[in-house]
MARBAPA-424199 format. One line per field, with one value per residue (C-alpha): x, y, z; residue in three letters; residue number from 1. Coordinates in nm, 2 decimals, m for minus. Layout:
N
c1 <- (X ...)
c2 <- (Y ...)
c3 <- (Z ...)
aa <- (ALA ...)
i <- (NUM ...)
This chain:
301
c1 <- (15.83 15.86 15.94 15.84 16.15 16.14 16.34 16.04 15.89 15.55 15.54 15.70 15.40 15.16 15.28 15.22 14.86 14.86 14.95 14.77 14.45 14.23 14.14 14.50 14.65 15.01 15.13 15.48 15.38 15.21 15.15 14.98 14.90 14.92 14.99 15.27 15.32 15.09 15.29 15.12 15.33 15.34 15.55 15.57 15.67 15.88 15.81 15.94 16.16 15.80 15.71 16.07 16.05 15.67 15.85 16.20 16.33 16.51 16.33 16.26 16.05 16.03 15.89 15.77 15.69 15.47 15.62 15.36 15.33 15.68 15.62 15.35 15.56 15.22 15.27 15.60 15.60 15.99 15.99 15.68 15.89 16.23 16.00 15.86 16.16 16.32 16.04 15.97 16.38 16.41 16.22 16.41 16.76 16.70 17.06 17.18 17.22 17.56 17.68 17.81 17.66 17.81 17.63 17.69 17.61 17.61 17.63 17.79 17.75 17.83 17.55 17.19 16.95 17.26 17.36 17.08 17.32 17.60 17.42 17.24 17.63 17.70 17.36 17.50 17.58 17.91 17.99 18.24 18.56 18.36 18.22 18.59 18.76 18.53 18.32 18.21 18.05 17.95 17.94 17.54 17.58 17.56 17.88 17.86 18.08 17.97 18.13 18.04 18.19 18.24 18.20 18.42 18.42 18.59 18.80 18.85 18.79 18.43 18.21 18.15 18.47 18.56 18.24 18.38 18.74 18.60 18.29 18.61 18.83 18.54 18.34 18.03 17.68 17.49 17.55 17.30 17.34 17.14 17.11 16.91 16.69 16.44 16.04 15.79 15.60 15.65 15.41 15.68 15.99 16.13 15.82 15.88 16.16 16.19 16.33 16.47 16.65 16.78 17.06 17.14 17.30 17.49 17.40 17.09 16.86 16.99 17.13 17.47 17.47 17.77 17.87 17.60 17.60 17.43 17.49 17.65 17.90 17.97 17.92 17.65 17.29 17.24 16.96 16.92 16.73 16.64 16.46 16.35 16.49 16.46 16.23 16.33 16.19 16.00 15.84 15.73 15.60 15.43 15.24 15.14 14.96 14.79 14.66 14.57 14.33 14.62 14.58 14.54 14.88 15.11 15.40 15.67 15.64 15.81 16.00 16.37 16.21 16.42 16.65 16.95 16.73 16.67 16.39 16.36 16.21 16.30 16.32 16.57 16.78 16.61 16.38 16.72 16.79 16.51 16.54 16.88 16.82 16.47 16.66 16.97 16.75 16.55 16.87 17.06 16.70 16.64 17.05 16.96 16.63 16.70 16.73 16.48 16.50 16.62 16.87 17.02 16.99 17.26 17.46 17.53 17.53)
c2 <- (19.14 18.99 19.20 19.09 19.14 19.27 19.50 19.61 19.90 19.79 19.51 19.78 20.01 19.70 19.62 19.99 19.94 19.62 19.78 20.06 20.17 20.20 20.57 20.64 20.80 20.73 21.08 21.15 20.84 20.83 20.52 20.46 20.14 20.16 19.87 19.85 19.61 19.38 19.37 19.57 19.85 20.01 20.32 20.44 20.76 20.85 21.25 21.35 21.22 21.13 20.88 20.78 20.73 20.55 20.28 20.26 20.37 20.68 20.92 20.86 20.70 20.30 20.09 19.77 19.55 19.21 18.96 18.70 18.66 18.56 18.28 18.11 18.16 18.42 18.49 18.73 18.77 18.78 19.07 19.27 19.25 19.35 19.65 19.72 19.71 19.92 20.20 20.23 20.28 20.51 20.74 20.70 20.76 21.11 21.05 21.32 21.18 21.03 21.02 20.69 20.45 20.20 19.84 19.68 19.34 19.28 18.92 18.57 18.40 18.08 18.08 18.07 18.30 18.58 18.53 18.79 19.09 18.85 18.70 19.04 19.21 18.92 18.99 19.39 19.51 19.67 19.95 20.17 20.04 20.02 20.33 20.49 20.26 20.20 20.49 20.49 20.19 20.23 20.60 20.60 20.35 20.49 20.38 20.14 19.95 19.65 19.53 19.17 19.31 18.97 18.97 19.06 18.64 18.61 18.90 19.05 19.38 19.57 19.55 19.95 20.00 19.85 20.00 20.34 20.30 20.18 20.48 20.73 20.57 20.57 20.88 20.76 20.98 20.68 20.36 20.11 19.91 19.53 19.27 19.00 19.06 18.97 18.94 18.93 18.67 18.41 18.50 18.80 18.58 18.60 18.71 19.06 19.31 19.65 19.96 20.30 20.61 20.58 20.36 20.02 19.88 19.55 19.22 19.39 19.14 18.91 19.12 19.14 19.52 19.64 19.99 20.15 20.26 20.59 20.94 20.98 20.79 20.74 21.11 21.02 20.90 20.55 20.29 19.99 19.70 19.44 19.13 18.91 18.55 18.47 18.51 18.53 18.21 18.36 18.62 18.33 18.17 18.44 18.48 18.11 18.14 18.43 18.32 17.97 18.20 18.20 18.60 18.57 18.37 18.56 18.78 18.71 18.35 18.37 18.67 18.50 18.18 18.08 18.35 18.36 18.12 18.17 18.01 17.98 17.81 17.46 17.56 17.88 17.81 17.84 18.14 18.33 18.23 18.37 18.73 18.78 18.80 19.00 19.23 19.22 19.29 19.59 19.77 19.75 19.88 20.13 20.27 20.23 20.35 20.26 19.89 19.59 19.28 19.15 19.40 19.27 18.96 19.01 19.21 18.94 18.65)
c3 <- (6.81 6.47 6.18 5.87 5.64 5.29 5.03 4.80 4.89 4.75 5.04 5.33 5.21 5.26 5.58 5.70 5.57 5.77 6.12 6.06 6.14 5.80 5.79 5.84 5.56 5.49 5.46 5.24 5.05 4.74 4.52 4.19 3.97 3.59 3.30 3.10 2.81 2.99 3.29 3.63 3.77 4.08 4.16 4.53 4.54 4.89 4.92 5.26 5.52 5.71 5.44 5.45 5.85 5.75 5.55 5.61 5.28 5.15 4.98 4.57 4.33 4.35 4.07 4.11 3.78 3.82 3.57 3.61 3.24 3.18 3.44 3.26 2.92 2.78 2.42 2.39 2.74 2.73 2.47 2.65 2.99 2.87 2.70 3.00 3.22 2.95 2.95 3.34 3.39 3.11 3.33 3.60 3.41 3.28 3.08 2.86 2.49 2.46 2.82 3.00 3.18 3.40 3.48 3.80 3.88 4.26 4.43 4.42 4.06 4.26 4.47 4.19 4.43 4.49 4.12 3.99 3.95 3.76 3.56 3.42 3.38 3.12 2.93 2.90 2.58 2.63 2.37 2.57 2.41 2.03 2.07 2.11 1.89 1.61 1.59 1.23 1.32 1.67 1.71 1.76 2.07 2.43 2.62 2.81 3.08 3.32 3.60 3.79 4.14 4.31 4.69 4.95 5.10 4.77 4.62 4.94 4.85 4.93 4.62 4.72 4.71 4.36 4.22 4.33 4.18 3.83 3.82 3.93 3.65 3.36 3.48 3.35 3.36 3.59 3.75 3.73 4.03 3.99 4.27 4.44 4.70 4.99 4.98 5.24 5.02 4.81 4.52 4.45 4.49 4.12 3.95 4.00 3.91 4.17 3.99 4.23 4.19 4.52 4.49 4.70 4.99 4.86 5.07 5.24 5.12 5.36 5.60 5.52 5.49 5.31 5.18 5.02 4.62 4.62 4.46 4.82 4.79 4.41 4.29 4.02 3.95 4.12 3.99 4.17 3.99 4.21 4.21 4.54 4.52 4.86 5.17 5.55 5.73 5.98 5.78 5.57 5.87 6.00 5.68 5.65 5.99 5.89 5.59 5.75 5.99 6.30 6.37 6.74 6.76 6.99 6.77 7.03 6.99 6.60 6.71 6.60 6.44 6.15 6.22 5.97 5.71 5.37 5.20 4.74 4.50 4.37 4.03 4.11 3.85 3.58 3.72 3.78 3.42 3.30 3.45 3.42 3.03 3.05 3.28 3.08 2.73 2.94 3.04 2.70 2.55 2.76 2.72 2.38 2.28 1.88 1.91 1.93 2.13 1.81 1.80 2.10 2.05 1.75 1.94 2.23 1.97)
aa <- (UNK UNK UNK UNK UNK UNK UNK UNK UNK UNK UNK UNK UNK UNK UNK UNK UNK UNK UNK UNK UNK UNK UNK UNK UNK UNK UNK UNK UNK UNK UNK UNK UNK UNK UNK UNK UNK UNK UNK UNK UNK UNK UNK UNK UNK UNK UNK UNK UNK UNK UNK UNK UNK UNK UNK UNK UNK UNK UNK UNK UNK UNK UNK UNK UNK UNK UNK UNK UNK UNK UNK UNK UNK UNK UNK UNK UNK UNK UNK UNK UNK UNK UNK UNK UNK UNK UNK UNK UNK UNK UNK UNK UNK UNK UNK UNK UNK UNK UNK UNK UNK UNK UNK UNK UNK UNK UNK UNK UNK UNK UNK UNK UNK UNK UNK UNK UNK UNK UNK UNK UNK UNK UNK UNK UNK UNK UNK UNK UNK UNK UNK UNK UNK UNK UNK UNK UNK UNK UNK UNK UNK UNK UNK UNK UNK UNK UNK UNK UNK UNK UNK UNK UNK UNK UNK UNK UNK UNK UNK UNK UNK UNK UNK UNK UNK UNK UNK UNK UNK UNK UNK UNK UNK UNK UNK UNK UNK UNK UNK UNK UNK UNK UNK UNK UNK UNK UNK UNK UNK UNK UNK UNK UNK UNK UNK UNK UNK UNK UNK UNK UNK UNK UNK UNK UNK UNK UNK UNK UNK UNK UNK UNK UNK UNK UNK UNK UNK UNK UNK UNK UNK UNK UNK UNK UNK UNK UNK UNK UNK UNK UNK UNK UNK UNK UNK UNK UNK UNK UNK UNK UNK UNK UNK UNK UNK UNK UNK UNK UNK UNK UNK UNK UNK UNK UNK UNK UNK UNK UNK UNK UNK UNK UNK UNK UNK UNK UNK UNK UNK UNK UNK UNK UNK UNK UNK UNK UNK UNK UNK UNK UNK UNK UNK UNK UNK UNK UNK UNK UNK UNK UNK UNK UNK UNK UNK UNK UNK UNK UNK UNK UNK)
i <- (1 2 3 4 5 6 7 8 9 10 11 12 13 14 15 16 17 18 19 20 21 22 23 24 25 26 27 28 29 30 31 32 33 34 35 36 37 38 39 40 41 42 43 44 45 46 47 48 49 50 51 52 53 54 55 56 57 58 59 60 61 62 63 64 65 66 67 68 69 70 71 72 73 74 75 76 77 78 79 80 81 82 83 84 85 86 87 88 89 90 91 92 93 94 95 96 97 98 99 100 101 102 103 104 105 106 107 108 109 110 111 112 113 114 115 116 117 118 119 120 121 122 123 124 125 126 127 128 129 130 131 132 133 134 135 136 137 138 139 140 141 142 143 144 145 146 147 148 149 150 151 152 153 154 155 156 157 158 159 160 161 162 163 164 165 166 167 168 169 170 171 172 173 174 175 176 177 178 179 180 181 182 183 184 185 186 187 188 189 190 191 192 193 194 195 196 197 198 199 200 201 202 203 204 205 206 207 208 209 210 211 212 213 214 215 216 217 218 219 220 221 222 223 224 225 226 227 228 229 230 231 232 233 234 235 236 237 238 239 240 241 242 243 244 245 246 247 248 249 250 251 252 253 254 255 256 257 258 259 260 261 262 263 264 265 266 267 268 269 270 271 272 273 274 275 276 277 278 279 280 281 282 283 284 285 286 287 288 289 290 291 292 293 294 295 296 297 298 299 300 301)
């Protein structure tokens, strides 16, 4: 049997839908649509270890923001996404005024799709060291430290395991945990930015589960910010028939097709480009509710 691979909840709640009969309620799962800046958002809230069984995710609130503006370069589209990012985890945080936060960026800078979580690290406005330092000048700044963790293939050391030395080291209040992951369909691949309290499992995207980064295992709030880059092969497949009218072909016929290939866009590079900085600009104004984009862009000039 094929299944249809995907890290968004949105698309694991769809694919429930799918197989499901219609008057079938999803029970532990409820989901709502709202706009924000512009942007749609959808935030599937994971109630009960029944929804949680439902979709395959852990329990906790998941919020998916549509970026489709930014792709077609809409009038501030950059500056109403990184608001929007910036507002929708700024619920999610809950952080007590002053207290630390630690950025993570997870993945392989030297590979564009798995370069998400890299890329948005070196668009983090890092205060910890001003804020002790120079606080007459940066005293009103939220601390904050990022950390590019590499991946085992090339530091030899388990991202999880770094991420837990550094938040043990630095204590901070939250880690906010950013990486690349998998869609079920193309139209989401790098047009759409997934937000959780739940924390993440580095590498799961493409199935190179790793330790996962939870409150578990690190001892404090987790946020994962993820965006699809990539799609599995045969779930793309699988969707191309259906869409081309191919319902009635047989499951177990794809079941292993493309198995172990990932499929992106052309134009990755500069799509990763792209959302690294919105992402970037929405975490450093959500940890720091006082500043404007233009704030931050003076800060990282």
């Amino acid at each position: 049997m094929l299944k249809r691979r995907t890290d968004l909840a949105l698309e694991a709640k769809e694919l429930w839908a799918e197989s499901a009969e219609k008057e079938t309620k999803l029970e532990g799962v409820r989901a709502r649509d709202s706009l924000r800046e512009g942007y749609q958002v959808t935030t599937v809230d994971i109630l009960d270890e029944q929804g949680a069984s439902s979709l395959g995710k852990p329990v906790g609130s998941y919020v998916t923001v549509q970026l489709d503006a930014l792709a077609r370069r809409e009038e501030d589209a950059f500056g109403r996404a990184a608001r929007a990012i910036a507002a929708e985890l700024g619920g999610l945080l809950r952080l007590p005024e002053g207290a630390a936060c630690l950025v993570v960026g997870l993945g392989n800078r030297a590979i564009t799709p798995d370069a998400i979580g890299p890329g948005v690290a070196d668009h983090t406005m890092v205060t910890r060291h001003l804020v002790e330092q120079v606080p007459e000048h940066f005293g009103s700044f939220r601390p904050v430290a990022a950390l590019a963790a590499g991946v085992l293939g090339t530091t030899g050391v388990e991202s999880g395991e770094l991420v837990k030395a550094v938040a043990e080291k630095i204590r901070p209040g939250c880690v906010i945990a950013v990486d690349a992951l998998a869609s079920r369909s193309m139209d989401r691949v790098c047009s759409t930015v997934q937000l959780a309290d739940t924390g993440i499992v580095p590498g799961s995207g493409v199935g190179n589960h790793r330790t996962a980064l939870n409150r578990e295992t690190l001892g404090v709030p987790v946020i994962a910010v993820g965006v699809p880059t990539v799609v599995d092969a045969g779930t793309l497949a699988a969707d191309i028939l259906a869409e081309a009218g191919q319902e009635r072909l047989d499951p177990e016929a794809l079941a292993g097709a493309g198995e172990g290939l990932m499929v992106t866009p052309r134009d990755i590079d500069q799509r990763v480009a792209d959302l690294v900085k919105v992402i970037g600009y929405g975490i450093n104004l959500a940890l720091h509710p006082g500043l404007t984009v233009e704030d931050v862009d003076l800060f990282l000039s």
